[in-house]
Residue frames as qw, qx, qy, qz and C-alpha x, y, z in Angstrom:
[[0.021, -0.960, -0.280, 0.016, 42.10, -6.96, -75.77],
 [0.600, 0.241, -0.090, 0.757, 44.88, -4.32, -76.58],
 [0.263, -0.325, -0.376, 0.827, 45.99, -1.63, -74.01],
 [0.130, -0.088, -0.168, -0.973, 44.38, 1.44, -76.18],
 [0.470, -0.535, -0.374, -0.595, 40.77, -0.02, -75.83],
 [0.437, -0.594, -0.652, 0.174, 40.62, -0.76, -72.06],
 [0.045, -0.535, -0.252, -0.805, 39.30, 1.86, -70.51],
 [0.275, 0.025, 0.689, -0.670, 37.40, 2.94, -66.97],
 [0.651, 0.277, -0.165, -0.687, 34.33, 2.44, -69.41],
 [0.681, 0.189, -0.657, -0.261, 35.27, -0.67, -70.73],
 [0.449, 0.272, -0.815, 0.246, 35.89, -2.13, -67.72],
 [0.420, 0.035, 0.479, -0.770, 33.18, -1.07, -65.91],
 [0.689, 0.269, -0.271, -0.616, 31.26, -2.83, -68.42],
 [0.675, 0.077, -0.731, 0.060, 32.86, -6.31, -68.61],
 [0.035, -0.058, 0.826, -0.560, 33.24, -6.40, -64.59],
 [0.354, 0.054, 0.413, -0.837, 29.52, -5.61, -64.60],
 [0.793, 0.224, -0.330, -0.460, 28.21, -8.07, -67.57],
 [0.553, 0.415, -0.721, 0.053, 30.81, -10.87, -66.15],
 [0.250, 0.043, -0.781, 0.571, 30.23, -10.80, -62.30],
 [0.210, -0.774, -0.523, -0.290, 26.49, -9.75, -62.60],
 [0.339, -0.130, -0.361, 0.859, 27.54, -6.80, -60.82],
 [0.184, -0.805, -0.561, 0.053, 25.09, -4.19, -59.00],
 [0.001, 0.994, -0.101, 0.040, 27.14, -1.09, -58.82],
 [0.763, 0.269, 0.074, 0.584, 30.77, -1.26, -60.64],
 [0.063, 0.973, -0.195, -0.109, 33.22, 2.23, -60.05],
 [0.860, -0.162, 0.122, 0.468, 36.50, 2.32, -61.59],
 [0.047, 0.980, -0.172, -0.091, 39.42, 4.73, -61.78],
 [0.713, 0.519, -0.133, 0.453, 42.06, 5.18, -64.30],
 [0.512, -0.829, 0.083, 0.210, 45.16, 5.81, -61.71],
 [0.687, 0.026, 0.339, 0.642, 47.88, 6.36, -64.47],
 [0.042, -0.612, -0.017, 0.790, 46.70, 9.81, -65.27],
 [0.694, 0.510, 0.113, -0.495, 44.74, 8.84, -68.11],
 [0.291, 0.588, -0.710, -0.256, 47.15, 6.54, -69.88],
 [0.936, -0.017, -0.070, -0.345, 45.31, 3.09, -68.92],
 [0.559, 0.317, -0.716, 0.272, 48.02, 1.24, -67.21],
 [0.166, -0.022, -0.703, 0.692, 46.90, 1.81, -63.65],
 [0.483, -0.422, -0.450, -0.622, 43.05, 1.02, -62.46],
 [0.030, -0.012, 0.790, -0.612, 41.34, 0.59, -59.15],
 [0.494, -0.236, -0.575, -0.607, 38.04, -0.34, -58.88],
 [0.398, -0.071, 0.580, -0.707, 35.04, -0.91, -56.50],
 [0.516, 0.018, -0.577, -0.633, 32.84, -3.75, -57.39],
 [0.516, -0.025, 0.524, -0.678, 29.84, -4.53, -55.51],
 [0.560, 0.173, -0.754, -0.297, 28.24, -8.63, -56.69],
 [0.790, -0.324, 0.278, -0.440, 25.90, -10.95, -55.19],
 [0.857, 0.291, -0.425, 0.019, 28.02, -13.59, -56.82],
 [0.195, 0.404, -0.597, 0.665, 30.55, -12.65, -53.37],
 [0.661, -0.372, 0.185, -0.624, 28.34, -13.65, -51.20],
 [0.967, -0.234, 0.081, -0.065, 29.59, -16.38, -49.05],
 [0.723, 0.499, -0.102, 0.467, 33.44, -15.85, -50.54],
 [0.533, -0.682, -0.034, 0.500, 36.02, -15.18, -48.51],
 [0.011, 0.875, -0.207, -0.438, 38.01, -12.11, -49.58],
 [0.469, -0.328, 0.779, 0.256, 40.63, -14.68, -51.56],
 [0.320, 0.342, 0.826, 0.315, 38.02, -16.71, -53.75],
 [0.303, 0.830, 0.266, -0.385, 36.24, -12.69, -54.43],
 [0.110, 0.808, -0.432, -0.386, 39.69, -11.89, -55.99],
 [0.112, -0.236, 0.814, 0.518, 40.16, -14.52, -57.86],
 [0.493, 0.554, 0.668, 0.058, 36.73, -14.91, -59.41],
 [0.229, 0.915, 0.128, -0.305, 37.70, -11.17, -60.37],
 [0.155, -0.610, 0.638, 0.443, 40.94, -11.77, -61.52],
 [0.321, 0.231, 0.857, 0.331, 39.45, -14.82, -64.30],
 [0.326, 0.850, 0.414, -0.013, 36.74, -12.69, -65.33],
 [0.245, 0.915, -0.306, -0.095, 39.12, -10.07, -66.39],
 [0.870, -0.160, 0.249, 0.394, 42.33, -12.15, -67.55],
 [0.662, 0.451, 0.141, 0.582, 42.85, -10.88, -70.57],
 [0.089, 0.900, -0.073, 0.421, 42.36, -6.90, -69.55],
 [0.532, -0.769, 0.336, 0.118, 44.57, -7.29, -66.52],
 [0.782, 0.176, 0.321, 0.504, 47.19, -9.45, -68.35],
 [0.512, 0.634, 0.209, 0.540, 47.38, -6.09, -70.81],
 [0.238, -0.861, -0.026, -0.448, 47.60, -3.22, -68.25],
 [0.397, 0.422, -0.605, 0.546, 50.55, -2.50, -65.50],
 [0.062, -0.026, 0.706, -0.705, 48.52, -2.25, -62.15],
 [0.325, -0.349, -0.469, -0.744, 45.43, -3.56, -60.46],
 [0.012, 0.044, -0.720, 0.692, 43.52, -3.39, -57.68],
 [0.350, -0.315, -0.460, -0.753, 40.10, -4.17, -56.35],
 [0.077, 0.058, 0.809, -0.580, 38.04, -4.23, -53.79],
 [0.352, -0.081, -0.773, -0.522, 34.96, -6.33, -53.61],
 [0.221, 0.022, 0.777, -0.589, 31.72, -6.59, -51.58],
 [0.025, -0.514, -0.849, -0.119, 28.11, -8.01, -51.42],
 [0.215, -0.663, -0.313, -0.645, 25.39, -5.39, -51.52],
 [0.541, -0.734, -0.374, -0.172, 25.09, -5.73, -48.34],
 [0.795, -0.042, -0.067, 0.601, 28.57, -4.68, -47.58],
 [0.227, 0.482, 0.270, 0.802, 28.23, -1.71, -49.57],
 [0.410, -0.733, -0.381, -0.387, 25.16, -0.57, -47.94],
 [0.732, -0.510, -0.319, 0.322, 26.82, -0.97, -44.84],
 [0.519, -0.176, 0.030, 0.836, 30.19, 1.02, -45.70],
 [0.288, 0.356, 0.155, 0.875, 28.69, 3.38, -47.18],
 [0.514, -0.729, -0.389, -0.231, 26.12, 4.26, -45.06],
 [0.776, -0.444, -0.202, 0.401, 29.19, 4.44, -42.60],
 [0.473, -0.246, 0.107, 0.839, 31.47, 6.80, -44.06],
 [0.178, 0.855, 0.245, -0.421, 29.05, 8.74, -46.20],
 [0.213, 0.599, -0.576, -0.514, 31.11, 8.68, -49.67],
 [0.866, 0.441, 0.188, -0.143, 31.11, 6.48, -52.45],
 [0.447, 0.736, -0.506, -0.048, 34.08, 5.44, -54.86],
 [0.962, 0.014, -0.264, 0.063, 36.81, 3.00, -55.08],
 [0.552, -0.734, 0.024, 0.396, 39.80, 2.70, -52.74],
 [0.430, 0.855, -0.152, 0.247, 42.81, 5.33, -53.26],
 [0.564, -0.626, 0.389, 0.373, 45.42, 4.39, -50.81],
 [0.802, 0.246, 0.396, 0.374, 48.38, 4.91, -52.68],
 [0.198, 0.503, 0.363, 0.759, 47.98, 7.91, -54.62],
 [0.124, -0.257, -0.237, 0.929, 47.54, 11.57, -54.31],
 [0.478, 0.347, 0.174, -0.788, 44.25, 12.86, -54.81],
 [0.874, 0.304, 0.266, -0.268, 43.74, 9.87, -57.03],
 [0.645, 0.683, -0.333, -0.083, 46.47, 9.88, -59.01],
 [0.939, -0.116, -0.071, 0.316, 49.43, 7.58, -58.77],
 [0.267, -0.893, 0.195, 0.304, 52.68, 9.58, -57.58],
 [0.066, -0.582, 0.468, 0.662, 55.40, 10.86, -60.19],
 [0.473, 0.267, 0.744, 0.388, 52.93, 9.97, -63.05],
 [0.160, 0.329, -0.196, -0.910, 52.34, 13.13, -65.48],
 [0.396, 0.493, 0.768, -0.096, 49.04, 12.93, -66.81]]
Protein backbone atom coordinates (compact mmCIF):
# COMPACT_ATOMS: atom_id res chain seq x y z
CA UNK A 1 0.00 0.00 0.00
CA UNK A 2 1.66 3.47 -0.77
CA UNK A 3 1.57 6.42 1.76
CA UNK A 4 -0.94 8.64 -0.58
CA UNK A 5 -3.78 5.96 -0.33
CA UNK A 6 -3.84 5.28 3.44
CA UNK A 7 -6.10 7.25 4.85
CA UNK A 8 -8.45 7.60 8.28
CA UNK A 9 -10.99 5.98 5.73
CA UNK A 10 -8.91 3.41 4.54
CA UNK A 11 -7.95 2.33 7.63
CA UNK A 12 -10.95 2.34 9.28
CA UNK A 13 -11.96 -0.04 6.75
CA UNK A 14 -9.19 -2.69 6.74
CA UNK A 15 -9.01 -2.58 10.77
CA UNK A 16 -12.75 -3.21 10.58
CA UNK A 17 -12.91 -6.02 7.63
CA UNK A 18 -9.55 -7.64 9.25
CA UNK A 19 -10.31 -7.75 13.07
CA UNK A 20 -14.15 -8.14 12.58
CA UNK A 21 -14.35 -4.99 14.31
CA UNK A 22 -17.68 -3.44 15.93
CA UNK A 23 -16.92 0.20 16.11
CA UNK A 24 -13.39 1.35 14.45
CA UNK A 25 -12.43 5.50 15.03
CA UNK A 26 -9.34 6.77 13.63
CA UNK A 27 -7.49 10.08 13.48
CA UNK A 28 -5.07 11.43 11.07
CA UNK A 29 -2.56 13.20 13.76
CA UNK A 30 -0.09 14.67 11.10
CA UNK A 31 -2.42 17.44 10.15
CA UNK A 32 -3.74 15.77 7.26
CA UNK A 33 -0.56 14.50 5.67
CA UNK A 34 -1.05 10.63 6.65
CA UNK A 35 2.06 9.92 8.54
CA UNK A 36 0.62 10.10 12.03
CA UNK A 37 -2.73 7.96 13.08
CA UNK A 38 -4.33 6.98 16.32
CA UNK A 39 -7.06 4.90 16.48
CA UNK A 40 -9.76 3.31 18.75
CA UNK A 41 -10.72 -0.16 17.86
CA UNK A 42 -13.31 -1.96 19.63
CA UNK A 43 -13.24 -6.37 18.52
CA UNK A 44 -14.64 -9.37 19.99
CA UNK A 45 -11.62 -11.07 18.54
CA UNK A 46 -9.80 -9.23 22.06
CA UNK A 47 -11.59 -10.93 24.16
CA UNK A 48 -9.54 -12.98 26.45
CA UNK A 49 -6.07 -11.10 25.12
CA UNK A 50 -4.03 -9.49 27.23
CA UNK A 51 -3.26 -5.92 26.14
CA UNK A 52 0.22 -7.37 24.36
CA UNK A 53 -1.34 -10.25 22.12
CA UNK A 54 -4.44 -7.18 21.25
CA UNK A 55 -1.45 -5.19 19.81
CA UNK A 56 0.05 -7.49 18.05
CA UNK A 57 -2.91 -9.13 16.36
CA UNK A 58 -3.34 -5.31 15.32
CA UNK A 59 -0.04 -4.70 14.34
CA UNK A 60 -0.17 -8.12 11.59
CA UNK A 61 -3.42 -7.15 10.38
CA UNK A 62 -2.11 -3.85 9.34
CA UNK A 63 1.69 -4.62 8.38
CA UNK A 64 1.86 -3.29 5.35
CA UNK A 65 -0.10 0.24 6.22
CA UNK A 66 1.95 0.73 9.36
CA UNK A 67 5.26 -0.33 7.71
CA UNK A 68 4.33 2.83 5.15
CA UNK A 69 3.35 5.60 7.63
CA UNK A 70 5.68 7.40 10.48
CA UNK A 71 3.54 6.93 13.72
CA UNK A 72 1.07 4.61 15.32
CA UNK A 73 -0.92 4.10 18.02
CA UNK A 74 -3.87 2.14 19.22
CA UNK A 75 -5.90 1.36 21.69
CA UNK A 76 -8.00 -1.72 21.81
CA UNK A 77 -11.01 -3.13 23.70
CA UNK A 78 -13.86 -5.77 23.75
CA UNK A 79 -17.34 -4.34 23.46
CA UNK A 80 -17.65 -4.72 26.63
CA UNK A 81 -14.85 -2.46 27.50
CA UNK A 82 -16.16 0.15 25.41
CA UNK A 83 -19.50 0.11 26.86
CA UNK A 84 -17.98 0.39 30.05
CA UNK A 85 -15.53 3.47 29.27
CA UNK A 86 -17.72 5.08 27.65
CA UNK A 87 -20.54 4.99 29.63
CA UNK A 88 -17.88 6.32 32.21
CA UNK A 89 -16.54 9.34 30.77
CA UNK A 90 -19.40 10.22 28.47
CA UNK A 91 -17.28 10.88 25.10
CA UNK A 92 -16.33 8.78 22.39
CA UNK A 93 -13.07 8.87 20.14
CA UNK A 94 -9.62 7.62 20.12
CA UNK A 95 -6.85 8.46 22.59
CA UNK A 96 -5.00 12.01 22.12
CA UNK A 97 -2.36 12.13 24.71
CA UNK A 98 0.30 13.67 22.94
CA UNK A 99 -1.08 16.29 20.90
CA UNK A 100 -2.84 19.53 21.07
CA UNK A 101 -6.34 19.52 20.39
CA UNK A 102 -5.61 16.52 18.25
CA UNK A 103 -2.97 17.50 16.39
CA UNK A 104 0.61 16.46 16.82
CA UNK A 105 2.84 19.53 18.09
CA UNK A 106 5.03 21.69 15.56
CA UNK A 107 3.21 19.91 12.63
CA UNK A 108 1.62 22.59 10.07
CA UNK A 109 -1.30 21.18 8.61
Amino acid sequence: MSESTITETSLKAALTERLQAVHVEVTDMSGGCGQSFTSLIVSPTFTGLNSLKRHRAVNAAMKDEIAAIHAWSAKCQTPQEWERDRASRGTEGPPLNGTVQGRVEGVDA
